[in-house]
C-alpha positions in Angstrom: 0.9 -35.3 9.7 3.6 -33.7 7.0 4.9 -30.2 6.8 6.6 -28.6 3.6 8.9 -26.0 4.6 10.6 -23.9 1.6 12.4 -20.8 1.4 12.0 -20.7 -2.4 9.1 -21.9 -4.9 10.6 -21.7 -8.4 7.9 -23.4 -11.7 9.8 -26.9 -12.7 9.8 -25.4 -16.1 10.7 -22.2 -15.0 9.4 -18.7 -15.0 7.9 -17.3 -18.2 9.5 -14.2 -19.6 6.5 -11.8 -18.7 6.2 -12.8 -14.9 8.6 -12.2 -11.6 7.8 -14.6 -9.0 7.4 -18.1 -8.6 5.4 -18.2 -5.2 3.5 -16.7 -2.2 6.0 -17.4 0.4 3.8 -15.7 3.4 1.2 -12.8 3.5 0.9 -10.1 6.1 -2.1 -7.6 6.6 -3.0 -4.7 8.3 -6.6 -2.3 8.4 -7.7 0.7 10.1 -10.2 -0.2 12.0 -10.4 3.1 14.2 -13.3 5.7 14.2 -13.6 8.4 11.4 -10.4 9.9 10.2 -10.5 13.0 9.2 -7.3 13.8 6.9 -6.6 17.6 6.1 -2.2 17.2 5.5 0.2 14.7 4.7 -1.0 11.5 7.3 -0.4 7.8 7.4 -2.9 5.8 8.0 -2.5 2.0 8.3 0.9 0.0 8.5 1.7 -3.4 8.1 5.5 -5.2 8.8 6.6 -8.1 6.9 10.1 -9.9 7.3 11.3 -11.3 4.5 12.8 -14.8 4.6 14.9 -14.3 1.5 16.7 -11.1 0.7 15.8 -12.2 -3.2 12.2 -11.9 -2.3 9.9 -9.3 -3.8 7.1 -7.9 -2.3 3.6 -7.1 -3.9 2.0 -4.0 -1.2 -2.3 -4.3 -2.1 -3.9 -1.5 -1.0 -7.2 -0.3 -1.1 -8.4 2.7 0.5 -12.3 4.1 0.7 -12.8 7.5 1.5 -15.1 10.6 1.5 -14.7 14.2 1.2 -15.8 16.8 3.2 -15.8 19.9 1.3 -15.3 21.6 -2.1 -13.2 19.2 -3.6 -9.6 19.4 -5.5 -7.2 16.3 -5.9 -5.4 14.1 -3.3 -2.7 11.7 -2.8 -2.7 8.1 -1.9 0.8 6.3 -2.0 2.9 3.9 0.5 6.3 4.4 2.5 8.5 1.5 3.3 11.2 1.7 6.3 13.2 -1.2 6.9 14.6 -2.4 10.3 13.2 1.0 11.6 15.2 3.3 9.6 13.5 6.4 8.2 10.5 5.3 5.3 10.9 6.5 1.6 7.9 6.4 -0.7 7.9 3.1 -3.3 6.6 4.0 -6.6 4.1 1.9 -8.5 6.4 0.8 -11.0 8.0 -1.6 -8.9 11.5 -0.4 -8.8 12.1 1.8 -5.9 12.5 4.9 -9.0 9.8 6.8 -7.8 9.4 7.3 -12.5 5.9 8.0 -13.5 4.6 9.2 -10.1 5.7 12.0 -7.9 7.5 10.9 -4.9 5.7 7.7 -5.6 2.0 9.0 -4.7 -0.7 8.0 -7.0 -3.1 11.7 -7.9 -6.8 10.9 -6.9 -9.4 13.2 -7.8 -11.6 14.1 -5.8 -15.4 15.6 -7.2 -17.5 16.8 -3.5 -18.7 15.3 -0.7 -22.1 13.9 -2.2 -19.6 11.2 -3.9 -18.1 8.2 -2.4 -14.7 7.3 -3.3 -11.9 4.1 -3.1 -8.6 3.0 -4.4 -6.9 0.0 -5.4 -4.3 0.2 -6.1 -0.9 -1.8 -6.3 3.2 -1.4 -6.0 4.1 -5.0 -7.9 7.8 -5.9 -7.1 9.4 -4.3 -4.3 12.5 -5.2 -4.3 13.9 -4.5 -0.5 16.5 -6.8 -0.6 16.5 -7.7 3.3 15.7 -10.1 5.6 15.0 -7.2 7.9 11.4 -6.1 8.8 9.9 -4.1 6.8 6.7 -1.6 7.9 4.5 -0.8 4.6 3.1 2.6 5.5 -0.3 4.0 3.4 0.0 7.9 3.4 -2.8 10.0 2.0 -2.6 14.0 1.6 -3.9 17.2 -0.4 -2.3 17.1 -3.8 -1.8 20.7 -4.9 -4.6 23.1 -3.8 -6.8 20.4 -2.4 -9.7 21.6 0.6 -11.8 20.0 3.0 -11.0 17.0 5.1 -10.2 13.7 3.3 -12.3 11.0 6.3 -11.6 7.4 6.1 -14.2 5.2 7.9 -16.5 7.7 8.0 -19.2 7.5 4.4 -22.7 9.4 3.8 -23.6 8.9 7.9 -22.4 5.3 8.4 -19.9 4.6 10.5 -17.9 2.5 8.6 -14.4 0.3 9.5 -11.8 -1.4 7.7 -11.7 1.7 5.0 -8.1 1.3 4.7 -6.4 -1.7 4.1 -3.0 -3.0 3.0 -1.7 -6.4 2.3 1.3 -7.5 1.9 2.6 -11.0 0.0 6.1 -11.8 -0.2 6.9 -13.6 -3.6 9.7 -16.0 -3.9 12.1 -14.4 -7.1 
């Protein structure tokens, strides 16, 4: 039996001016699988840890995040932290480069209507650019945006008892 090992995956005829990677080098996941959360301030909820194996690397951080609300509505936050090698985690912004521009603090706004509705995310940060070979821990945070009420429950949907209603996935992207 073969093996291909590679550290890089790179088009023959190179990379097209509109994309930024040339290959999946390795995918890591993580889900809450717990019983009902119910989310009232600032909480993480699911991590996953990836370890680059080329400080050129980008990573693309998938989320998706279903969730109900109990009680009379107002708007929340859904966004992801990265720490690496265990140091303290900073919020990525969707844009890809570590500005935080077009989001606050790098938290998406997610309206919520009242608890009769259901609700998910998906939602991605393309191109994080963490320029390690350390681990890094993807964190998915979720919170009351402004004057938010009620609790924010993951895994927990019109009387089911529900798992896997957060989920984040990460895929490391050869530059």
């Amino acid at each position: 039996m073969s093996e291909l090992r590679v550290n890089k995956i790179i088009p023959k005829d190179g990379l097209s001016s509109d994309s930024w990677g040339g290959g999946i080098v390795q995918i890591s996941y993580g889900s809450y699988d717990g019983s009902a959360l119910s989310i009232t301030s600032n909480t993480d909820i699911v991590s996953a840890t990836i370890t680059p194996k080329s400080s050129s690397s980008k990573i693309l951080v998938d989320v998706r995040l279903r969730a109900l609300l109990d009680g009379s509505g107002g708007q929340w936050y859904a966004g992801v932290k990265r720490s690496i090698g265990g140091a303290t985690a900073v919020w990525i912004s969707g844009q890809g480069d570590n500005s935080n521009a077009g989001h606050e603090h790098g938290r998406y706004a997610w309206a919520m209507i009242s608890s009769d509705h259901r609700h998910g995310g998906c939602f991605q940060f393309a191109r994080d650019l963490p320029a390690t070979t350390s681990q890094c821990t993807y964190t998915l945070a979720a919170g009351p945006w402004g004057s938010a009420s009620g609790a924010l429950r993951v895994n927990r949907q019109s009387g089911d008892q529900e798992r896997q209603g957060a989920q984040i996935v990460l895929y490391e992207v050869s530059a």
